[in-house]
DOMAR-579361 format. One record per residue (C-alpha): residue in three letters; residue number from 0; chain; x, y, z. Coordinates in steps of 0.1 Angstrom, whole numbers, m for minus. Layout:
// residues N
{atom ALA NUM A {X Y Z}};
...
***
This chain:
// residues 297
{atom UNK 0 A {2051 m156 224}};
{atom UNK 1 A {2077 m131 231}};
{atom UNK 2 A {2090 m103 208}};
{atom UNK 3 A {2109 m71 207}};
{atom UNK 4 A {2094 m45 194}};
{atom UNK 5 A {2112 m15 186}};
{atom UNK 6 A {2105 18 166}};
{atom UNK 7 A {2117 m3 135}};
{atom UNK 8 A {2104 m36 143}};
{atom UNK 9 A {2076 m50 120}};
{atom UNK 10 A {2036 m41 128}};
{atom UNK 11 A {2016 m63 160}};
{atom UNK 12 A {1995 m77 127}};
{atom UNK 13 A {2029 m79 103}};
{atom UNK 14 A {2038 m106 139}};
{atom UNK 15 A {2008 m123 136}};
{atom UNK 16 A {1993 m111 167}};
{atom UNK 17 A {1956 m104 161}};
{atom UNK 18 A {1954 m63 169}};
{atom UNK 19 A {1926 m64 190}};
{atom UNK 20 A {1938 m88 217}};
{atom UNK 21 A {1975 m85 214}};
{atom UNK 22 A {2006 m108 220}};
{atom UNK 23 A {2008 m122 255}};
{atom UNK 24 A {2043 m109 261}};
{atom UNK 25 A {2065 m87 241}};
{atom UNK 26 A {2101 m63 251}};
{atom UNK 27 A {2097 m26 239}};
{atom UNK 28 A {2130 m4 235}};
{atom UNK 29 A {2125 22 248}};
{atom UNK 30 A {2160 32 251}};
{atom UNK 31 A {2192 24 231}};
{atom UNK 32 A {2199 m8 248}};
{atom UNK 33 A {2170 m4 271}};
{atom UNK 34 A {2142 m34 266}};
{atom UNK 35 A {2111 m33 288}};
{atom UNK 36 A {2094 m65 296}};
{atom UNK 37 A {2054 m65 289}};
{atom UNK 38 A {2026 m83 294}};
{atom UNK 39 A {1999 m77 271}};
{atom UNK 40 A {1964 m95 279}};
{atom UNK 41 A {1926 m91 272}};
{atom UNK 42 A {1907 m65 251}};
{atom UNK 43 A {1896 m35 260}};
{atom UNK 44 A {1897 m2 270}};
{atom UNK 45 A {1935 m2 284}};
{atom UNK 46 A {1949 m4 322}};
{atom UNK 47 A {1984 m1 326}};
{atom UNK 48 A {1993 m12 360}};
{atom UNK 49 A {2028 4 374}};
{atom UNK 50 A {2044 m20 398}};
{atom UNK 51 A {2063 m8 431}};
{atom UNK 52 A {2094 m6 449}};
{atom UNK 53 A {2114 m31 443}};
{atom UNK 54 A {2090 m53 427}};
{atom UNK 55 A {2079 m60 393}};
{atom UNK 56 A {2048 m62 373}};
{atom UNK 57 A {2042 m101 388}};
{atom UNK 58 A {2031 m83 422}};
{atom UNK 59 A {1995 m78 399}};
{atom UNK 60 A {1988 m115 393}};
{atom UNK 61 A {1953 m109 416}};
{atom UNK 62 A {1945 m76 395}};
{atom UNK 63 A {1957 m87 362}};
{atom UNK 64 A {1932 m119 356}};
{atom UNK 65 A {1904 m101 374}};
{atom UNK 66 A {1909 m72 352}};
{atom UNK 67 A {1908 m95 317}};
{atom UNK 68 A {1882 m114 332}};
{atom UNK 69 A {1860 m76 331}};
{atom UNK 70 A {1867 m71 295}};
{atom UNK 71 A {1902 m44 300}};
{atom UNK 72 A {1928 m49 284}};
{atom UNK 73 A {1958 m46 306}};
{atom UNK 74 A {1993 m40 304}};
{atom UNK 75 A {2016 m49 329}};
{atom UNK 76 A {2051 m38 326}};
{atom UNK 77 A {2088 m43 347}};
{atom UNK 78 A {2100 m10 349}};
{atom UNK 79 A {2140 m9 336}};
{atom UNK 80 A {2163 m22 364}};
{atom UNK 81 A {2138 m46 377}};
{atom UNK 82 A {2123 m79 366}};
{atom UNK 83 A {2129 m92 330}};
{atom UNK 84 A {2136 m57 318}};
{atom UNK 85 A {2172 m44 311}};
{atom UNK 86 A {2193 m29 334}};
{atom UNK 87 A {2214 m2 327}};
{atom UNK 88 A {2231 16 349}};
{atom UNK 89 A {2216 51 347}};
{atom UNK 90 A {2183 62 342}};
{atom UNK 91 A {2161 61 374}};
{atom UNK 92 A {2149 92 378}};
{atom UNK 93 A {2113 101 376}};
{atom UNK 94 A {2121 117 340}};
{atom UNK 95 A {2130 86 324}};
{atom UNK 96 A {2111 62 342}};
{atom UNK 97 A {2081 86 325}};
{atom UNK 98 A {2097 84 295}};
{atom UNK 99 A {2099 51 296}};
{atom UNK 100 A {2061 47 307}};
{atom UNK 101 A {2055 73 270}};
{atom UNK 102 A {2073 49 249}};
{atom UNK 103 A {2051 22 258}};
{atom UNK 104 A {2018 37 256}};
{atom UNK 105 A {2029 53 219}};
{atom UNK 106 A {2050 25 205}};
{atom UNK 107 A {2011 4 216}};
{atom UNK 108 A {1995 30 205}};
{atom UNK 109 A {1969 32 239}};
{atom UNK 110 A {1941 54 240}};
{atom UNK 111 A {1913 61 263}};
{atom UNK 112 A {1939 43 289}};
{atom UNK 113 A {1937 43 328}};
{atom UNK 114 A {1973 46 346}};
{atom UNK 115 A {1975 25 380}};
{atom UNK 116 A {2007 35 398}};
{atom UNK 117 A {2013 12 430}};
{atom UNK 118 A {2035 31 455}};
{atom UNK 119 A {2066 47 434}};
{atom UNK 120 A {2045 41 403}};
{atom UNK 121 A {2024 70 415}};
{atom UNK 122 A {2051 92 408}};
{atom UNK 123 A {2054 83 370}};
{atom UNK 124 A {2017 87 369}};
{atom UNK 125 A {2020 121 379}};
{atom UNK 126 A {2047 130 361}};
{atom UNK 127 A {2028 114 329}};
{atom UNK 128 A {2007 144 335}};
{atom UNK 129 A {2031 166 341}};
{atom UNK 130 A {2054 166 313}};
{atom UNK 131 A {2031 152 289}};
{atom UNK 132 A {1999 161 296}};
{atom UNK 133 A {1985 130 300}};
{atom UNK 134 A {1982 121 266}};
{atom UNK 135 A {1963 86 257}};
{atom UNK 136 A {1950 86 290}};
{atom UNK 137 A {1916 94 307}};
{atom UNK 138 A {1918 80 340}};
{atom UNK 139 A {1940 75 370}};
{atom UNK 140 A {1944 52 400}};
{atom UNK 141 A {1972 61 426}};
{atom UNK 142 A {1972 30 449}};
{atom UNK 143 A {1995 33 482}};
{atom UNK 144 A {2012 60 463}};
{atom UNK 145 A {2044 81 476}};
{atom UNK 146 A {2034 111 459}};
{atom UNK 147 A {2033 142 466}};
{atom UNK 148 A {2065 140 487}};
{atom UNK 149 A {2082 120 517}};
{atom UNK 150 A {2112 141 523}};
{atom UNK 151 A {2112 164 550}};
{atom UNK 152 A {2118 197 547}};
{atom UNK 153 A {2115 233 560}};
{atom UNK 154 A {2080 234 542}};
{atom UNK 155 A {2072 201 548}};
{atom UNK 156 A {2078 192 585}};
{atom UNK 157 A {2061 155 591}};
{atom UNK 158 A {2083 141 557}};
{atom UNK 159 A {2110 117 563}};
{atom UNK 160 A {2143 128 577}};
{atom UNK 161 A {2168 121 554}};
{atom UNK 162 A {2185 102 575}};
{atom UNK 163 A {2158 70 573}};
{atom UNK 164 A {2166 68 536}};
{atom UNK 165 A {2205 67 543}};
{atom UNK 166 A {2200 38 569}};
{atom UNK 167 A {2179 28 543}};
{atom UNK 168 A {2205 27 515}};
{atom UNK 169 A {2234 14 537}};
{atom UNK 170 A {2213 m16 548}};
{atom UNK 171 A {2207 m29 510}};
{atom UNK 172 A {2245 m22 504}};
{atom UNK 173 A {2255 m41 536}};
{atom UNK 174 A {2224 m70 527}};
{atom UNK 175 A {2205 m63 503}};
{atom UNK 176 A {2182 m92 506}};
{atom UNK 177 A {2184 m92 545}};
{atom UNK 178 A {2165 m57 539}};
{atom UNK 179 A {2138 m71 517}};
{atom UNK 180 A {2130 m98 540}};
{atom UNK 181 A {2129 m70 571}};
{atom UNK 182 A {2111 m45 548}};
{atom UNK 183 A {2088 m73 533}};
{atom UNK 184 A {2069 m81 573}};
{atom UNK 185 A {2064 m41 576}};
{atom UNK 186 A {2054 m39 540}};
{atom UNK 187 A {2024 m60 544}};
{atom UNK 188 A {2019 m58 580}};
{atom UNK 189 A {2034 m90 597}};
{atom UNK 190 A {2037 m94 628}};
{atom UNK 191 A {2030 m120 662}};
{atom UNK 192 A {1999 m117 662}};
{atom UNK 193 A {1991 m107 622}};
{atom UNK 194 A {2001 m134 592}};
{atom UNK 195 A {1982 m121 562}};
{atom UNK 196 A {2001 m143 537}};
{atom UNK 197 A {2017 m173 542}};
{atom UNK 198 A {2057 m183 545}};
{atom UNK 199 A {2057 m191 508}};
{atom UNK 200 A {2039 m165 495}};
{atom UNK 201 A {2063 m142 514}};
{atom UNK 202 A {2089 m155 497}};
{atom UNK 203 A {2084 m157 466}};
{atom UNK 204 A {2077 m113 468}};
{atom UNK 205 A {2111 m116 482}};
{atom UNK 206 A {2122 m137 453}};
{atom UNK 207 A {2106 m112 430}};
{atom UNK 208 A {2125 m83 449}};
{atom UNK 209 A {2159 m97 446}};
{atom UNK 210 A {2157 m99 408}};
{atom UNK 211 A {2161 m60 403}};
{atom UNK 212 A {2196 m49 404}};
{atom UNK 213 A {2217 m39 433}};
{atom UNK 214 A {2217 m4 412}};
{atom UNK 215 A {2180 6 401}};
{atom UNK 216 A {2170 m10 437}};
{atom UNK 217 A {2194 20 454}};
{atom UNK 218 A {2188 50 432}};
{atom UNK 219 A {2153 44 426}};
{atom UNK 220 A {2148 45 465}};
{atom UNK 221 A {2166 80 458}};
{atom UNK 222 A {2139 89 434}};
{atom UNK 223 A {2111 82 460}};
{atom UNK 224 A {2125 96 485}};
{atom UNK 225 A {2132 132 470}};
{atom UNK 226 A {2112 135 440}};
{atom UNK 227 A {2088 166 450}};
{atom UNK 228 A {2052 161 432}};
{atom UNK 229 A {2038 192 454}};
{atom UNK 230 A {2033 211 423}};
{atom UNK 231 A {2027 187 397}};
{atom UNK 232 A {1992 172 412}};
{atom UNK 233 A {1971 204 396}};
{atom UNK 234 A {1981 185 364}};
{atom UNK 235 A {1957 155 369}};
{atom UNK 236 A {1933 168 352}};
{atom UNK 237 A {1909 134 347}};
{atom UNK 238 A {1892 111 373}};
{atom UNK 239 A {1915 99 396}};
{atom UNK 240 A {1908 70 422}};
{atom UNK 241 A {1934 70 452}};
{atom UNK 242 A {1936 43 476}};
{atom UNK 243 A {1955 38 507}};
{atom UNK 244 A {1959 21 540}};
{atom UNK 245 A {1956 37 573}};
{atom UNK 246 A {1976 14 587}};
{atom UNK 247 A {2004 16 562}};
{atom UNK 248 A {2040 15 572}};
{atom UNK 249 A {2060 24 548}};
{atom UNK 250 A {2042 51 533}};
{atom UNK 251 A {2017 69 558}};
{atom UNK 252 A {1987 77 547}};
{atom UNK 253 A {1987 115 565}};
{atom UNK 254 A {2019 126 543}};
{atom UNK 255 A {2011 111 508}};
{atom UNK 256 A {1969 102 498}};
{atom UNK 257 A {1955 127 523}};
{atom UNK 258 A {1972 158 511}};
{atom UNK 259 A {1973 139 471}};
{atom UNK 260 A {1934 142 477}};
{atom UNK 261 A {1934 177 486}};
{atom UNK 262 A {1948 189 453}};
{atom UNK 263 A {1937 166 427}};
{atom UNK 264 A {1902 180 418}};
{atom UNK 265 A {1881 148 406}};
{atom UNK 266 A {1892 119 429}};
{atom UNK 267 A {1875 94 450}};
{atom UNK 268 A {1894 86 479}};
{atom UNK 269 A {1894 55 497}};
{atom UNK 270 A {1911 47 531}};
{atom UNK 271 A {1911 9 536}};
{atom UNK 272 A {1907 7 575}};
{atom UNK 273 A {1939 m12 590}};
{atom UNK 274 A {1953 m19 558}};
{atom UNK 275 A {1994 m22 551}};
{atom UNK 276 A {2009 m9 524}};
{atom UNK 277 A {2005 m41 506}};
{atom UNK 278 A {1968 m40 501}};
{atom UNK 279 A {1974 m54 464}};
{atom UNK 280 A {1975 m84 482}};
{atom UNK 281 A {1964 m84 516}};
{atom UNK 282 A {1929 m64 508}};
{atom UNK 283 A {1929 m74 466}};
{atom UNK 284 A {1890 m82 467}};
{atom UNK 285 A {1886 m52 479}};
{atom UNK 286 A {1911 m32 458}};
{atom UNK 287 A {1895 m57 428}};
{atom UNK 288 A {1858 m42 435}};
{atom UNK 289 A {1868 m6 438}};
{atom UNK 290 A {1890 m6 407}};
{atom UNK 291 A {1865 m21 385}};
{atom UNK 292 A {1841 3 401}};
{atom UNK 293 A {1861 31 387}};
{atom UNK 294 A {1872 15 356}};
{atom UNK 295 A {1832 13 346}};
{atom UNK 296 A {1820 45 362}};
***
């Protein structure tokens, strides 16, 4: 069943969608023009997953029906440019995107919710906080995340020159889908002697990739890139779970979790020995267990 529901659009119950379970799959305006795609499931206290760069919110399939199956609610959601959503040609910064992620928790009406931001969703988790206050939500996960910062700077020396993330916007404008299939092997840790997912499974991520548009896929790489979270973290204020590989790729663990730990005040932090950055999948019994962990702690 799939509806759009906008500030002005009838009631969940006026839809016929019984209010404690919800509809399966629904588009929320967020914008003028703007439609989110969201998947609704289960019952529960809420989880809203945040997907990464440049995926969407099927990169959760392994964390979604384990979730339900533990009695959460969870909502999964394409963030605008990507997936199902719309995509308009501005708006992916780390303001909107949050605004975006506010919409959907008030037009939902979530409370007692737990934020999981996967790599550049950490950064609207934090800014959730930030700008605000974390309202509706008791609990964070920041899984792989990019936050606090990856540029480097004066005052932060082992960032990334800015020079990788122009290489890195000249390859997707030269091939954008030659990039995702190079940046897909690093991303979950391919190699001769390493296959943790099969040829198929590989590319249907790639698949999922290539759906966002040429657009959000470049400027939100900006927004990653040079967001600064450094002084936003003291603004996570609730439980907060991070997870990260030490053997991650794309974003090393050293310049994002470690120092992300070492400013948020209640977090558990868990280093997955040798794993990529895509532990959703490569690790996701583990990442499974020590989510649900948290969830019911």
């Amino acid at each position: 069943m799939e509806n759009v529901l906008t500030n002005s659009s009838p009631s969940l119950r006026d839809l016929n969608c019984d209010i404690s379970v919800q509809c399966t799959d629904k588009y929320i305006e967020t914008d003028p023009n703007v439609k989110l795609y969201v998947r609704d499931y289960g019952k529960g206290k809420p989880v809203i997953l945040i997907h990464g760069w440049p995926l969407s919110n099927e990169m959760w399939e392994y964390q979604i029906d384990f979730l339900v199956q533990n009695g959460f609610r969870v909502i999964a959601y394409d963030r605008r440019g990507f997936g199902k959503s719309s995509q308009p040609w501005e708006g992916y910064d780390y303001d909107t995107l949050t605004d975006d992620l506010k919409e959907i928790i008030e037009q939902l009406h979530l409370e007692d919710a737990t934020l999981v931001g996967f790599s550049m969703g950490g950064g609207e988790v934090v800014r959730y906080f930030s700008k605000y206050g974390g309202k509706g939500v008791t609990k964070a996960a920041l899984i792989s995340s990019v936050v606090p910062f990856l540029l480097k700077t004066n005052d932060n020396p082992d960032g990334h020159p800015k020079e990788k993330s122009d290489n890195t916007a000249n390859a997707i404008k030269e091939d954008r889908i030659g990039f995702v299939d190079n940046f897909g092997k690093t991303f979950f840790g391919v190699n001769i002697i390493n296959k943790p997912l099969s040829t198929p499974l590989m590319e249907y991520y790639r698949m999922l990739c290539s759906f966002a548009s040429p657009r959000a896929t470049l400027k939100c790489a900006e927004s990653f890139s040079y967001t600064d979270f450094r002084d936003e973290l003291d603004f996570v204020k609730v439980p907060t779970l991070i997870i990260h590989g030490d053997d991650d790729k794309i974003v090393p663990i050293d310049l994002t979790s470690k120092k992300t730990a070492e400013a948020i005040r209640q977090n558990i932090y868990i280093v997955y020995e040798g794993a990529p950055h895509g532990l959703f999948y490569t690790h996701k019994d583990k990442l499974n267990s020590d989510l649900l962990d948290f969830l019911n702690s």
